[in-house]
C-alpha positions in Angstrom: 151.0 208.6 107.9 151.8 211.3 110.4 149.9 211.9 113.7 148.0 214.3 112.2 146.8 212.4 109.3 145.3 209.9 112.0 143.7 212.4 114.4 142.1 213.6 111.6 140.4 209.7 110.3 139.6 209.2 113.9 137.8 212.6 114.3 135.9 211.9 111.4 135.2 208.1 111.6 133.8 209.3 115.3 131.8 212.2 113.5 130.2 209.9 110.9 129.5 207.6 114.0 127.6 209.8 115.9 125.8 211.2 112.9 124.7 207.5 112.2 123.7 207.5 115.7 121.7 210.3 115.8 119.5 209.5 112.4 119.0 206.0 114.5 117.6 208.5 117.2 115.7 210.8 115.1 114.3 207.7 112.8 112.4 206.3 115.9 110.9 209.3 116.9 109.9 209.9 113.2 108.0 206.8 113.3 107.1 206.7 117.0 105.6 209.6 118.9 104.8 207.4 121.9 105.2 204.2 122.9 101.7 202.9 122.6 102.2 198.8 121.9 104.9 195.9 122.9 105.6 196.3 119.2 107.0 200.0 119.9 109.0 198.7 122.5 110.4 196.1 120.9 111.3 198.9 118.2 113.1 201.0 121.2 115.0 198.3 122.5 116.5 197.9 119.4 117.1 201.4 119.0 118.8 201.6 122.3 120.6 198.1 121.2 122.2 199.4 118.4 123.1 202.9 120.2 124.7 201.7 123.1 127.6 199.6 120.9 128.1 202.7 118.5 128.7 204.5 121.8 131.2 201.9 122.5 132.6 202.2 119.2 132.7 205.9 119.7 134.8 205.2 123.0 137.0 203.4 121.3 137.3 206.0 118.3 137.7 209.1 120.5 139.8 207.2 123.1 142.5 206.2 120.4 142.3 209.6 119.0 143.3 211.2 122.4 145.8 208.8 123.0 147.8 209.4 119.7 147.6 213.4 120.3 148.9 212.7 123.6 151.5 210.7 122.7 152.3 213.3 119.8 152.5 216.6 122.1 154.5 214.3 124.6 157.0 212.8 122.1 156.8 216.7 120.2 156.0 214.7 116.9 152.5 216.7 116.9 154.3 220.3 116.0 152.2 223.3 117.2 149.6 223.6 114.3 148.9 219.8 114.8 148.4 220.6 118.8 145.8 223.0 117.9 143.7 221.0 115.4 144.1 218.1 117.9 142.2 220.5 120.6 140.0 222.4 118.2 138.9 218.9 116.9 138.5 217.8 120.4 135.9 220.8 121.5 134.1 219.8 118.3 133.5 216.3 119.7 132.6 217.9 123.0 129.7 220.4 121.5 128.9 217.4 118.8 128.3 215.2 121.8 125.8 217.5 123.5 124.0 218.4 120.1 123.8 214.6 120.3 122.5 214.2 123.7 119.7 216.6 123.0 117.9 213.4 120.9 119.1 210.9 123.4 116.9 213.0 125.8 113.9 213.3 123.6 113.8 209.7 123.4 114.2 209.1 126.9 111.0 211.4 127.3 108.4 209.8 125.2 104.6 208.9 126.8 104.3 205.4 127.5 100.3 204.8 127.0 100.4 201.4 127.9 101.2 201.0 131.9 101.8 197.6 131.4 104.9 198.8 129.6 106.2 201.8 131.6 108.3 199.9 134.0 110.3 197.7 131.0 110.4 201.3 129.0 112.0 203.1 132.6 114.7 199.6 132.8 115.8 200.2 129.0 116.6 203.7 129.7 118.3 203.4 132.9 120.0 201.0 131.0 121.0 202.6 128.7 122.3 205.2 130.8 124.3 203.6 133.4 125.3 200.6 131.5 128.4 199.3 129.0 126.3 196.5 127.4 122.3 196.3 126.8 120.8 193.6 129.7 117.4 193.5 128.1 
């Protein structure tokens, strides 16, 4: 298999991964508006659990994929048309990310009712933001 053949399994095994990602997302705020209980935390956590390794994964998907286009510009193995799909498949990860984002946000926004929980619900989503590995 060509470089081409494997910038295109790595764009898509990154696009079903964020897609998985995102129904994660969108499946907690289908079934939580707020976090109200401990119970709805413990849901979040999770959530966030389970996002933060598929965003690992994804680093590891898109990272490989870059590397391999690179090394096929640089070695001229990736001919012209393979150059192209390599960036056009590359902005599509770039706008794919942001449509993902948008639910990462909306997650990060909910109410917490319960002020005994704010402060744990504030740690998970700093977390989550500035951090390789969940610490909670």
């Amino acid at each position: 298999m060509g470089y081409t053949g494997w910038i295109l399994i790595l764009f898509v095994l990154g696009i079903i991964n964020l897609i998985t990602g995102v129904k994660g997302i969108r499946s907690f705020l289908s079934q939580n508006s707020s976090i109200r209980t401990y119970q709805n935390l413990q849901s979040f956590k999770s959530m966030v659990r389970k996002q933060m390794y598929q965003t690992l994964l994804q680093l590891v998907i898109l990272g490989t994929m870059t590397v391999i286009g690179i090394i096929g510009i640089s070695t001229g193995k990736l001919n012209f048309n393979g150059t192209l799909l390599f960036l056009l498949l590359n902005v599509i990860n770039i706008f794919a990310g942001k449509w993902g984002k948008v639910f990462e946000k909306k997650v990060k926004l909910l109410k917490v009712e319960d002020p005994n929980l704010l402060a744990e619900y504030k740690s998970v989503c700093s977390t989550w933001g500035r951090k390789p590995f969940p610490d909670f």
